[in-house]
VOBA-140055 format. One record per atom (N, C-alpha, C): atom name; residue in one letter; residue number from 1; x, y, z. Coordinates in Angstrom, 3 decimals. Layout:
% VOBA-140055
a | r | k | u | v | w
CA | A | NUM | X | Y | Z
...
//
This chain:
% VOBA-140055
a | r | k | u | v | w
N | X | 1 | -155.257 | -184.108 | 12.914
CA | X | 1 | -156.136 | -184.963 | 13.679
C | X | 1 | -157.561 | -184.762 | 13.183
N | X | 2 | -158.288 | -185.345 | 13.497
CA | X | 2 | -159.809 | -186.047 | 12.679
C | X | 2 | -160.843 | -185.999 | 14.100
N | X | 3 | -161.542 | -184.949 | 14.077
CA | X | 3 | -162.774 | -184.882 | 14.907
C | X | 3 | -163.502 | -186.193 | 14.690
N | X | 4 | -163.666 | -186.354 | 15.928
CA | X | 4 | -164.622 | -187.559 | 15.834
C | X | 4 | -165.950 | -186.865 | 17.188
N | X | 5 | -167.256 | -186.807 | 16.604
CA | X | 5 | -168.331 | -186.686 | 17.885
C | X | 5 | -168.996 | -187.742 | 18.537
N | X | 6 | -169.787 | -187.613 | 19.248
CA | X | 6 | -170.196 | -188.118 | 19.718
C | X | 6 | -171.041 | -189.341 | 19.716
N | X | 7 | -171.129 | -189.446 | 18.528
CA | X | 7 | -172.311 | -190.368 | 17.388
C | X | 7 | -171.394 | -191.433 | 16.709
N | X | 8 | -169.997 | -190.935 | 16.730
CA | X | 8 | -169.114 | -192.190 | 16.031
C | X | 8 | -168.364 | -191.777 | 14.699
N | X | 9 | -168.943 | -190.276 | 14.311
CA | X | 9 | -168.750 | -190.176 | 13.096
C | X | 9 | -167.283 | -188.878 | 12.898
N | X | 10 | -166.661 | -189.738 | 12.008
CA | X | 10 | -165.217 | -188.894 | 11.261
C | X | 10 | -165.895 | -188.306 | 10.565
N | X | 11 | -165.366 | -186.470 | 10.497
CA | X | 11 | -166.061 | -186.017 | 9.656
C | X | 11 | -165.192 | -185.894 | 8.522
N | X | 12 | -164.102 | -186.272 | 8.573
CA | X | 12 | -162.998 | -186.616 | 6.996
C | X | 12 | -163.611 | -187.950 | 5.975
N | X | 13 | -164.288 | -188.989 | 6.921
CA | X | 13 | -164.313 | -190.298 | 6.677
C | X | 13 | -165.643 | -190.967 | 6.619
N | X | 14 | -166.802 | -189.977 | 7.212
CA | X | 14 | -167.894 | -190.566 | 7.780
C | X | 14 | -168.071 | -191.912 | 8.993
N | X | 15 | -169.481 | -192.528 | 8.790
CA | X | 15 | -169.299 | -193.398 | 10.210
C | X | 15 | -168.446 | -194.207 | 10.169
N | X | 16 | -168.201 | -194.614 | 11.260
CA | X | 16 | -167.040 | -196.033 | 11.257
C | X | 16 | -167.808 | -197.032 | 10.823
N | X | 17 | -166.921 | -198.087 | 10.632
CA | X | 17 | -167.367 | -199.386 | 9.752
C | X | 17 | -167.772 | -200.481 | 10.920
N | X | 18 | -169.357 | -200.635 | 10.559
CA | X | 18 | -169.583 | -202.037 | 12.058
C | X | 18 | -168.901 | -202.999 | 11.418
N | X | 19 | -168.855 | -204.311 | 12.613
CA | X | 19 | -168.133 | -205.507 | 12.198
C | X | 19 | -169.099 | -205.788 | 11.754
N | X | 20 | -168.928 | -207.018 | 10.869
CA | X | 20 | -170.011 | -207.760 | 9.819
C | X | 20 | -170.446 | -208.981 | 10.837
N | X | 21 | -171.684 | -209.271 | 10.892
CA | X | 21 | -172.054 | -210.471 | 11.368
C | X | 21 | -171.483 | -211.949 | 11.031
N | X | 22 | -170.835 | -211.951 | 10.013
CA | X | 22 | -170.399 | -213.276 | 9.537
C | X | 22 | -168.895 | -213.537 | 9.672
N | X | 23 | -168.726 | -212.827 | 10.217
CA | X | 23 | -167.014 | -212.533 | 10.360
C | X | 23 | -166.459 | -213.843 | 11.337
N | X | 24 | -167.404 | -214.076 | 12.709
CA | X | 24 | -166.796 | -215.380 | 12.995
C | X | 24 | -166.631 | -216.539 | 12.584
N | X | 25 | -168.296 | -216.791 | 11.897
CA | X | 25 | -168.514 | -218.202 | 11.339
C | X | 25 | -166.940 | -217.491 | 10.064
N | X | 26 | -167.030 | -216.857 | 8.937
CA | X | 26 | -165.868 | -217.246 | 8.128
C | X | 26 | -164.559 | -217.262 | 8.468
N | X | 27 | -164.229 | -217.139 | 9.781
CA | X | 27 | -162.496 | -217.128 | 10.369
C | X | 27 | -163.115 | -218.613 | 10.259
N | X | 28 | -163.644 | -219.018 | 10.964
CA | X | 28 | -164.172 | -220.352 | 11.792
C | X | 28 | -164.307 | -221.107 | 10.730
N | X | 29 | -164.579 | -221.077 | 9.184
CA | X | 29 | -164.658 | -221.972 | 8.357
C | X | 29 | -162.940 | -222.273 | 7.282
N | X | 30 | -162.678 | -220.644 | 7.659
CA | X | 30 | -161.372 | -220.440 | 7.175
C | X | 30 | -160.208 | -221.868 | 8.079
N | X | 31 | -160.518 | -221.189 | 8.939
CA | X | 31 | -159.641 | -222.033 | 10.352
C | X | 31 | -159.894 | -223.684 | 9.791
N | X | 32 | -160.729 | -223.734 | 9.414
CA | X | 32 | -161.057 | -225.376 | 9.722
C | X | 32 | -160.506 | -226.156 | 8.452
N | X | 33 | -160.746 | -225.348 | 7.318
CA | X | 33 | -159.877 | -225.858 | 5.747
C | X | 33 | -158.305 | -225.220 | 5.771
N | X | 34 | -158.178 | -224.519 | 6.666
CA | X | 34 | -156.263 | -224.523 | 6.691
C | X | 34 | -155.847 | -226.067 | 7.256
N | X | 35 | -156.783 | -226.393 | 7.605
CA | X | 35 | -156.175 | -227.642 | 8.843
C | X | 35 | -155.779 | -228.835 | 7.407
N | X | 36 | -154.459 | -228.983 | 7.622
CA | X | 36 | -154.040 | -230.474 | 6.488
C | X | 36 | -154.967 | -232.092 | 6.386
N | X | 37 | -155.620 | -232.151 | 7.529
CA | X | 37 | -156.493 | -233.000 | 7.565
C | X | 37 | -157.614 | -233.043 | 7.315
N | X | 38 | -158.336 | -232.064 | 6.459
CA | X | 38 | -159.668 | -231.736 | 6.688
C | X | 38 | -159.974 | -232.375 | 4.847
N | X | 39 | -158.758 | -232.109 | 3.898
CA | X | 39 | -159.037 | -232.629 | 2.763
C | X | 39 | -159.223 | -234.330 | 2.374
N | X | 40 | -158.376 | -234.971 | 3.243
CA | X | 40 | -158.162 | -236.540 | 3.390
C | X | 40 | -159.840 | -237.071 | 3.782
N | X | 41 | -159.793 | -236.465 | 5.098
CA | X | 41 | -160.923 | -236.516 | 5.594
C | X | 41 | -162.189 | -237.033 | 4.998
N | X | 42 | -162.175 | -235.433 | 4.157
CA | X | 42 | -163.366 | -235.546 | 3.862
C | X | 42 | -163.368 | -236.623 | 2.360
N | X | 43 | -162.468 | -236.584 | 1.766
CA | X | 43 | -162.984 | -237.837 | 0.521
C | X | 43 | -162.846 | -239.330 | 1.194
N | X | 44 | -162.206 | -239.550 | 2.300
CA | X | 44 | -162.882 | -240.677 | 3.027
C | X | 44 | -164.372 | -240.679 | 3.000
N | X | 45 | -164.807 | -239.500 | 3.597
CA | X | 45 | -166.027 | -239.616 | 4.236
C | X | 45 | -166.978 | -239.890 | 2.708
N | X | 46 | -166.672 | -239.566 | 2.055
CA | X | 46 | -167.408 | -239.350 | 0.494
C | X | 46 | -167.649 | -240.423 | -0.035
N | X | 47 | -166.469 | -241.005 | -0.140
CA | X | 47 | -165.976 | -242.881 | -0.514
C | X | 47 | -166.446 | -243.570 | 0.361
N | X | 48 | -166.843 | -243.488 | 1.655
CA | X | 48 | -167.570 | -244.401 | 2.730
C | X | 48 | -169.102 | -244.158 | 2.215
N | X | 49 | -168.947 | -243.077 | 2.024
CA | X | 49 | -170.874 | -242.669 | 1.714
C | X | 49 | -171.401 | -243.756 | 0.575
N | X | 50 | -170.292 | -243.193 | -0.744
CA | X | 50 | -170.440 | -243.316 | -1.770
C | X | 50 | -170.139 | -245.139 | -1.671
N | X | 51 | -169.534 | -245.659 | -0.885
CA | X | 51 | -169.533 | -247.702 | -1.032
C | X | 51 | -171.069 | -247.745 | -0.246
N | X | 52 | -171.220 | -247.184 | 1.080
CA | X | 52 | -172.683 | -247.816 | 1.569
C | X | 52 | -173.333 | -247.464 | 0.931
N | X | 53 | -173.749 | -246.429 | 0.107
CA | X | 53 | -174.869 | -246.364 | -1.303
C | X | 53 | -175.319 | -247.162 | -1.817
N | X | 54 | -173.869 | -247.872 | -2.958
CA | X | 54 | -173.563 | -248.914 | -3.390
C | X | 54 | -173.998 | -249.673 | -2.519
N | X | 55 | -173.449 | -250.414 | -1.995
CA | X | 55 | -173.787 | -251.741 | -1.260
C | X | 55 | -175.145 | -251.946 | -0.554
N | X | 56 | -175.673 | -250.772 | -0.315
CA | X | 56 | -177.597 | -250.772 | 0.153
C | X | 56 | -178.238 | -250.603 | -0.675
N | X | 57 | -178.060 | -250.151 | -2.371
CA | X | 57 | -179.050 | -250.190 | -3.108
C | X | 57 | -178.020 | -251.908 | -3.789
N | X | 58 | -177.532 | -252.701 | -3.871
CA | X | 58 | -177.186 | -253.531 | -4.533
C | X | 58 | -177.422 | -253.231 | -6.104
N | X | 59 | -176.385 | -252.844 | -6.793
CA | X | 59 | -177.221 | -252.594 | -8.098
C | X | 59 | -176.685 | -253.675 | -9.203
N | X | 60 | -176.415 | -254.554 | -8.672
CA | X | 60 | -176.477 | -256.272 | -9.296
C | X | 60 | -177.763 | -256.834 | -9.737
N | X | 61 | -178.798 | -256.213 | -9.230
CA | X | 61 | -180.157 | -256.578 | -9.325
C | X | 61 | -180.809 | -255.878 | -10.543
N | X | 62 | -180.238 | -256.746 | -11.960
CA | X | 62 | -180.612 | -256.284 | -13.368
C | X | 62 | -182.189 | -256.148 | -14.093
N | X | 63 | -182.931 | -256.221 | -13.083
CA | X | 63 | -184.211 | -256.193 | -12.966
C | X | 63 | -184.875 | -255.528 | -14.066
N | X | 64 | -184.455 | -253.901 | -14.217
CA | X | 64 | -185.163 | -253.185 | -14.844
C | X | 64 | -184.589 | -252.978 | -16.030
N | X | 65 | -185.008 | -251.757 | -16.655
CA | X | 65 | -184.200 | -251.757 | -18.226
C | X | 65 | -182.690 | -250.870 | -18.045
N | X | 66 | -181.243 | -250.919 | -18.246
CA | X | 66 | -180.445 | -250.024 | -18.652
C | X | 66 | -180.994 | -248.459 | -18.506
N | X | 67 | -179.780 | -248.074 | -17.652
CA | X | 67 | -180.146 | -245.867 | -17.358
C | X | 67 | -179.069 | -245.381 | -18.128
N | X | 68 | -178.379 | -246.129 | -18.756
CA | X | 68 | -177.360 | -246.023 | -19.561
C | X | 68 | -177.759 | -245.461 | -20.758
N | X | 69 | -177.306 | -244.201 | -21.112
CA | X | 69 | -177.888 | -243.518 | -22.376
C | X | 69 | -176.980 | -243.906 | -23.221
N | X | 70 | -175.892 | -244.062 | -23.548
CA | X | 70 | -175.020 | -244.577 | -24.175
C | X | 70 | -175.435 | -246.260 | -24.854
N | X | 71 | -175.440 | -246.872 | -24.071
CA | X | 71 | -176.071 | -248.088 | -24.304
C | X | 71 | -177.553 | -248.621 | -24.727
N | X | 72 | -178.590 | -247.166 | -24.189
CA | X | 72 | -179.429 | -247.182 | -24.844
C | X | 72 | -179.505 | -246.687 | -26.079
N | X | 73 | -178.745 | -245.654 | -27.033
CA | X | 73 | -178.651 | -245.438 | -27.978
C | X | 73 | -178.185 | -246.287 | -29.196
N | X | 74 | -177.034 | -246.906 | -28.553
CA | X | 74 | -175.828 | -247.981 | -29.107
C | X | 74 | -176.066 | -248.979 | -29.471
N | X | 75 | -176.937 | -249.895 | -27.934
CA | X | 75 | -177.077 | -250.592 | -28.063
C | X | 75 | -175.252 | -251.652 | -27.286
N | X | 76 | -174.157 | -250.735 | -27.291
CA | X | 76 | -173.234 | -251.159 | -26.500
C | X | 76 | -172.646 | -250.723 | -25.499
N | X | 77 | -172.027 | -251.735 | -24.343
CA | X | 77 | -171.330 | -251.205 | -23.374
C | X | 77 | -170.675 | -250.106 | -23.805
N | X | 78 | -170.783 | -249.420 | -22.517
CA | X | 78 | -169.722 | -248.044 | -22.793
C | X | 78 | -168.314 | -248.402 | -22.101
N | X | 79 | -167.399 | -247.419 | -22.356
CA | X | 79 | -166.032 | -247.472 | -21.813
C | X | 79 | -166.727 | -247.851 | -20.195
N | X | 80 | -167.695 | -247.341 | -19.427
CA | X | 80 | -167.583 | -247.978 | -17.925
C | X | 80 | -168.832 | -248.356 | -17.538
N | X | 81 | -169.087 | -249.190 | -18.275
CA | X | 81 | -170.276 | -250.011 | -18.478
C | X | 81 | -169.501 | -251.158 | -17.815
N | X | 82 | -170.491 | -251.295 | -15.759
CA | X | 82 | -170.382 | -252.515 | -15.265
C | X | 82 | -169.361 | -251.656 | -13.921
N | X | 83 | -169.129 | -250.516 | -14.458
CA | X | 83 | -168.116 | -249.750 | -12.980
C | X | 83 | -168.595 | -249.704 | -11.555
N | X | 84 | -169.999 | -249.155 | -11.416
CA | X | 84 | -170.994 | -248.953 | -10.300
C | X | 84 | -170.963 | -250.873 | -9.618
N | X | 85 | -171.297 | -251.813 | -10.496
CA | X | 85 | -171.139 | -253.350 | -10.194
C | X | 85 | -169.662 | -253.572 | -9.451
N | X | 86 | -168.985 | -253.141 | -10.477
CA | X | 86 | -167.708 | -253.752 | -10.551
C | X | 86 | -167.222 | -253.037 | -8.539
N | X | 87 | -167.651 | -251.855 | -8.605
CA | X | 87 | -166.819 | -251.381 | -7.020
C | X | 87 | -167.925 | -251.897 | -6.062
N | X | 88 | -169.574 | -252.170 | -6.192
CA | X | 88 | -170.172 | -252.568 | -5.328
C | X | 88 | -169.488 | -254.500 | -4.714
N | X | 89 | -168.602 | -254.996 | -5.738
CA | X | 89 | -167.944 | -256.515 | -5.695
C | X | 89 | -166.930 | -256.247 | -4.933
N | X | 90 | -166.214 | -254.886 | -5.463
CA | X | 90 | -164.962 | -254.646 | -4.521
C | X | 90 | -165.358 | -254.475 | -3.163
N | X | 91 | -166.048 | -253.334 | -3.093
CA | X | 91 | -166.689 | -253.105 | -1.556
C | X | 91 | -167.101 | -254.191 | -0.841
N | X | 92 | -167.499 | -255.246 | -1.518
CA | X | 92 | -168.039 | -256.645 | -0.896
C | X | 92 | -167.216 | -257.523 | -0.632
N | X | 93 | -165.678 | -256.848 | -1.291
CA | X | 93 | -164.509 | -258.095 | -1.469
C | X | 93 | -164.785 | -259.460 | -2.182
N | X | 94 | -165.418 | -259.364 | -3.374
CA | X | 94 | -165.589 | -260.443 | -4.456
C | X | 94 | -165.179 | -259.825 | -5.663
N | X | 95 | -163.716 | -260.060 | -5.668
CA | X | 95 | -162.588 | -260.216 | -6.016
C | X | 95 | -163.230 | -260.657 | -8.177
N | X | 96 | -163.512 | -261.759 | -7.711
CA | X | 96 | -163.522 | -262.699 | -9.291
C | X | 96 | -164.958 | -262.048 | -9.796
N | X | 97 | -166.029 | -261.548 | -9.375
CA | X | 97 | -167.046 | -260.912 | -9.993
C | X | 97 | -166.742 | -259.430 | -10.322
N | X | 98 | -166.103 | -258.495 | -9.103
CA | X | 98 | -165.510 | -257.055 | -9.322
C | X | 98 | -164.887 | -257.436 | -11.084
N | X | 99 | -163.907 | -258.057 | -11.247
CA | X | 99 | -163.178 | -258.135 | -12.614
C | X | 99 | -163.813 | -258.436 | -13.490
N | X | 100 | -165.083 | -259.356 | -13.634
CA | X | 100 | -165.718 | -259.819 | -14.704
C | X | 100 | -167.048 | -258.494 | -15.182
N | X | 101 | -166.790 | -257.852 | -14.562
CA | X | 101 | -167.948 | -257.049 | -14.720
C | X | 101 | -166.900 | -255.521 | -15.239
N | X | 102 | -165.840 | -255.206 | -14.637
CA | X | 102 | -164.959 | -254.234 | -15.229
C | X | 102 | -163.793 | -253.995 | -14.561
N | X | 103 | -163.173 | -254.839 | -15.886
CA | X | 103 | -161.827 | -255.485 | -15.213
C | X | 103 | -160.475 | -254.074 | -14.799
N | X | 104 | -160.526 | -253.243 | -16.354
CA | X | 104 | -159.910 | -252.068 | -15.641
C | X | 104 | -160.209 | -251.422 | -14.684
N | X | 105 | -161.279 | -251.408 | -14.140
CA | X | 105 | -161.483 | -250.388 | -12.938
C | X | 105 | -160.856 | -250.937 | -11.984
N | X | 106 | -160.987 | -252.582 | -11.835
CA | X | 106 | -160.197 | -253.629 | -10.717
C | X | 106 | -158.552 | -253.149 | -10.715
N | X | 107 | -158.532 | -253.345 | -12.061
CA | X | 107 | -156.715 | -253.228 | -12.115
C | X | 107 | -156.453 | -251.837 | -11.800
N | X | 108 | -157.191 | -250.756 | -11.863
CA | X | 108 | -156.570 | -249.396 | -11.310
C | X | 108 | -156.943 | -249.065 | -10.251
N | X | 109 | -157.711 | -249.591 | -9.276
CA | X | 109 | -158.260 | -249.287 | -7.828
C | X | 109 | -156.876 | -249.551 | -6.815
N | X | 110 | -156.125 | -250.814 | -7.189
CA | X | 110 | -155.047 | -250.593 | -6.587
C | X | 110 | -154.024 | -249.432 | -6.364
N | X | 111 | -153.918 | -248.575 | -7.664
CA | X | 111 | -153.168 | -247.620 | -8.004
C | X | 111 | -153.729 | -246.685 | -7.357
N | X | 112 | -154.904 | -246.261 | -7.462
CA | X | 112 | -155.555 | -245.557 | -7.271
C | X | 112 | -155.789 | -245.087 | -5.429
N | X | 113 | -155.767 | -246.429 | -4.740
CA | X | 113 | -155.466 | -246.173 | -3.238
C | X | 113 | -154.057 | -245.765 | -2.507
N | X | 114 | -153.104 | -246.350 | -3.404
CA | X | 114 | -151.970 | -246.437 | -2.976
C | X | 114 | -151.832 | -244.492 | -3.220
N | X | 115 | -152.419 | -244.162 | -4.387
CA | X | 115 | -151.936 | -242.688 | -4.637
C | X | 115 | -152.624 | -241.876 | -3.745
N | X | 116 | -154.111 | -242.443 | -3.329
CA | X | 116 | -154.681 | -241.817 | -2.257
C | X | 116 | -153.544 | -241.303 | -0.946
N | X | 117 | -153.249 | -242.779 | -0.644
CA | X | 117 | -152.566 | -242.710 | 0.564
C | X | 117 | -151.524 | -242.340 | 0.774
N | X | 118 | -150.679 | -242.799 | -0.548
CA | X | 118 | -149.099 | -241.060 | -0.140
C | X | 118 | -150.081 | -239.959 | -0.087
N | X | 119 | -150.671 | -239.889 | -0.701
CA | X | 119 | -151.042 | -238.081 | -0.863
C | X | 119 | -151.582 | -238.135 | 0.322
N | X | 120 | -152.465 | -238.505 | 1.092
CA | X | 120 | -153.132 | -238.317 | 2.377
C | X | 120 | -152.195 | -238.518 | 3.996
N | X | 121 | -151.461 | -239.596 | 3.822
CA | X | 121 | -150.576 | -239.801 | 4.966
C | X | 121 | -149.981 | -239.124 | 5.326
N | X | 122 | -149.090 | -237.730 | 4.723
CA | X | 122 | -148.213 | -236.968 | 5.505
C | X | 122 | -149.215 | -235.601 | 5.860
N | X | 123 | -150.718 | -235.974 | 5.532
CA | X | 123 | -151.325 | -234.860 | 5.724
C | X | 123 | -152.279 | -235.111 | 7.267
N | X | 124 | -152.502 | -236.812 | 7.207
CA | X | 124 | -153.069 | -236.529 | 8.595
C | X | 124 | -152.274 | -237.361 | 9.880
N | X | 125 | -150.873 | -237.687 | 9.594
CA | X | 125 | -149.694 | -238.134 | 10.402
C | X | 125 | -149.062 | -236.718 | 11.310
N | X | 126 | -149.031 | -236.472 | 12.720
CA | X | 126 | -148.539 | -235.297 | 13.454
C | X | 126 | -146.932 | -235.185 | 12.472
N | X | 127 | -145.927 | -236.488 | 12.922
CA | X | 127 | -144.871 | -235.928 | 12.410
C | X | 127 | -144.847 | -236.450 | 10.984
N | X | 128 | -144.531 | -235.713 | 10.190
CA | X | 128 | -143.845 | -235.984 | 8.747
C | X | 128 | -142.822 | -236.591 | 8.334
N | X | 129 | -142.013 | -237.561 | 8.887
CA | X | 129 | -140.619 | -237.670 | 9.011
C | X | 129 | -140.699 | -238.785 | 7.630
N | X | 130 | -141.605 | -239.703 | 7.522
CA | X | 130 | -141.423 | -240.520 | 7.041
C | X | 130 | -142.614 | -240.112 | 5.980
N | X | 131 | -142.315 | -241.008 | 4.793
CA | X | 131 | -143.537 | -240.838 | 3.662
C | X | 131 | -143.666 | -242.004 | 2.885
N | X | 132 | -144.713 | -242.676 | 1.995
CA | X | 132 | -144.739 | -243.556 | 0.984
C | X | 132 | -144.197 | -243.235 | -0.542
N | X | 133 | -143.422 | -244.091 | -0.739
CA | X | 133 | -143.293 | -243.347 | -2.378
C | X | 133 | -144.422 | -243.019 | -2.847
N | X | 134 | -144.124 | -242.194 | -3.901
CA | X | 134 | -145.014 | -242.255 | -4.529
C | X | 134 | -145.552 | -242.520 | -5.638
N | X | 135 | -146.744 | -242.723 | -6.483
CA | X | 135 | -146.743 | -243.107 | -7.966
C | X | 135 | -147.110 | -242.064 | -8.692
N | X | 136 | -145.949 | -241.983 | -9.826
CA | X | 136 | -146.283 | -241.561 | -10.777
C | X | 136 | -147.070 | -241.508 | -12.027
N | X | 137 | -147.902 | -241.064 | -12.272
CA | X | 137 | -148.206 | -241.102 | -13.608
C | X | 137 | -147.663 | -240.459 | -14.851
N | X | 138 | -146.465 | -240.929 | -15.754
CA | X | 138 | -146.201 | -240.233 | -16.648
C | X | 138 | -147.036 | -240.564 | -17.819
N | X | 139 | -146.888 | -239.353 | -18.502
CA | X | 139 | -147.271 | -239.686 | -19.974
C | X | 139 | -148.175 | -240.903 | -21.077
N | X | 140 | -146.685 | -241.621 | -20.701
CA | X | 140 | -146.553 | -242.801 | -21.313
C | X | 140 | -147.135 | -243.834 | -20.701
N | X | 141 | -147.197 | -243.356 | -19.465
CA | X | 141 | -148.182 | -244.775 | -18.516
C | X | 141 | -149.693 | -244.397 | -18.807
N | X | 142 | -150.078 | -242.898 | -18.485
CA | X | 142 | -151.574 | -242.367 | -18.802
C | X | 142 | -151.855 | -243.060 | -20.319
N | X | 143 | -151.262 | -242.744 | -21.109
CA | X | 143 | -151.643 | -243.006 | -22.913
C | X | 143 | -151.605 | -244.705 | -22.863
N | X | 144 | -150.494 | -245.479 | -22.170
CA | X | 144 | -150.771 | -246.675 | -22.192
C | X | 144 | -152.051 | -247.160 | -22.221
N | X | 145 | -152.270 | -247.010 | -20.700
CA | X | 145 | -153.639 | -247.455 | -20.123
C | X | 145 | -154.750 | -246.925 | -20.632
N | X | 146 | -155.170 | -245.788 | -21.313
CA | X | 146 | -155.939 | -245.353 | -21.941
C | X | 146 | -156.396 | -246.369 | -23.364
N | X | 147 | -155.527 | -246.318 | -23.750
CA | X | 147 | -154.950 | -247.491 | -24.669
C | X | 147 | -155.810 | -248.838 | -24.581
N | X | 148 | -155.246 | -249.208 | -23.716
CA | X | 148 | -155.853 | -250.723 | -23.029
C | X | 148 | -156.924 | -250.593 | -22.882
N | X | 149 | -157.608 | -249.778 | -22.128
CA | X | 149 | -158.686 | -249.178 | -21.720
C | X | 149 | -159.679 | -249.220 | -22.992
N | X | 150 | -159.730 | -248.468 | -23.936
CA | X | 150 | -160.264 | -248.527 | -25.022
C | X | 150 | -159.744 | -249.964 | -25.952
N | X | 151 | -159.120 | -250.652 | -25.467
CA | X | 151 | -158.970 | -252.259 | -26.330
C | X | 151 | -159.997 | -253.379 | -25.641
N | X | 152 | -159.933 | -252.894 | -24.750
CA | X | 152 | -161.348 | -253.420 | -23.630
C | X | 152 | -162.762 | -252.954 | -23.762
N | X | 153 | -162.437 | -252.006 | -24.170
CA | X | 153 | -164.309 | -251.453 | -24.431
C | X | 153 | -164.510 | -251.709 | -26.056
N | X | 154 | -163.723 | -252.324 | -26.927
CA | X | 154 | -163.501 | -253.042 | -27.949
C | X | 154 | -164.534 | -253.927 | -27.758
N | X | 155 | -163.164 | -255.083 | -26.849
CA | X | 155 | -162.807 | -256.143 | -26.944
C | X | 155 | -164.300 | -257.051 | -25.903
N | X | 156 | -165.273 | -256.020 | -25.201
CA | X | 156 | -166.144 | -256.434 | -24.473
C | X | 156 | -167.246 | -256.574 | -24.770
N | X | 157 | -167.520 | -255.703 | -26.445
CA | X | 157 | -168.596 | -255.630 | -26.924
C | X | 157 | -168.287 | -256.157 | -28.595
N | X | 158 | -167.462 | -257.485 | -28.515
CA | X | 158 | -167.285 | -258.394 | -29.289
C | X | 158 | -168.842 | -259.597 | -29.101
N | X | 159 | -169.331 | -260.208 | -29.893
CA | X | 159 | -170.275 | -261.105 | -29.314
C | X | 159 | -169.861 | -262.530 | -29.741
N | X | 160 | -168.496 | -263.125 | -29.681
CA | X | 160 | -168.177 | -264.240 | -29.419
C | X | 160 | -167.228 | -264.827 | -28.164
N | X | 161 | -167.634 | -265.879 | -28.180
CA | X | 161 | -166.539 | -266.337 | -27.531
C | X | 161 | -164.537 | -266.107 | -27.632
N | X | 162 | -163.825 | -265.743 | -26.353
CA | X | 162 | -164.019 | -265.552 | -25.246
C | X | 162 | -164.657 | -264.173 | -24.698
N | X | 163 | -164.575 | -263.180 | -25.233
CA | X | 163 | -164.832 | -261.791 | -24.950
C | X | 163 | -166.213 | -261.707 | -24.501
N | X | 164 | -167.098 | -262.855 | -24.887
CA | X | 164 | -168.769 | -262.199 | -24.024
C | X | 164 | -168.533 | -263.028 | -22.577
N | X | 165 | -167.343 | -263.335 | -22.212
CA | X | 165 | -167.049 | -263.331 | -21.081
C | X | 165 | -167.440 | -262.241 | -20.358
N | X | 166 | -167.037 | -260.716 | -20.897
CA | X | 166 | -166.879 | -259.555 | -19.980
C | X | 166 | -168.207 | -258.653 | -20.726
N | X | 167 | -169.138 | -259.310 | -21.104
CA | X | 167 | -170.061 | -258.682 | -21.701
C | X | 167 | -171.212 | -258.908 | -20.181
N | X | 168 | -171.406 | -257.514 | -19.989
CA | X | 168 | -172.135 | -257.194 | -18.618
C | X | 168 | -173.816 | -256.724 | -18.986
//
């Protein structure tokens, strides 16, 4: 057995160990990111931030010169040259301008929610019973679209007709 006096102190061990002041807030922050809903959550909240941004600075309004370092160097669109436009159209639901300004980002936003939402639904649904398929991305679909992707950032900084269609 281990004398302990009056002061607190083991004399095998020295003083005892105070609790740390931060010990509640980190259960309390711990506690709150175990919770399955707290990840969904929050990239909602991010993506809501991140569209009213967008949509209160309007950045359709070509006013000033290109912040585009790429394009200022180049002189051409970059691979997502017209993206920031292209989701402020989506966010607005104008459909036929979102695409003309950057058409892949249009065509993968679909994908892109749907994967949100399996991944998020069985996380902030009480019971789990049910789920959305889900999408895969293999390989061969990533390298596809990559593919395309770069036949478009080609095909956009062509300067004839039809392609200065998508010249932003």
């Amino acid at each position: 057995m281990c004398a302990v006096d009056e002061a607190g102190l083991d004399a095998a061990r020295g003083p005892a160990p105070e609790p740390r002041r931060g010990d509640a807030v980190r259960r309390w922050i711990g506690a709150l990111f175990a919770r399955p809903w707290v990840a969904p959550v929050g990239i909602l909240v991010c993506v809501a931030g991140a569209a009213a941004g967008v949509v209160a600075t309007d950045p359709t309004d070509n006013t000033g010169p290109s912040t585009c370092l790429f394009k200022l160097t180049t002189g051409f669109d970059c691979p997502g040259c017209g993206g920031t436009r292209a989701f402020y159209y989506l966010a607005t639901l104008n459909l036929p301008e979102a695409a003309r300004h950057h058409l892949m980002a249009v065509f993968a936003a679909p994908f892109l929610v749907w994967m949100f939402v399996a991944w998020a639904l069985p996380r902030l649904v009480a019971r789990r019973t049910w789920r959305l398929p889900v999408f895969h991305l293999t390989p061969g679909a990533l390298t596809g679209f990559l593919i395309v992707w770069a036949a478009f950032t080609v095909a956009r900084n062509l300067p004839w007709p039809p392609f200065t269609f998508f010249y932003v």
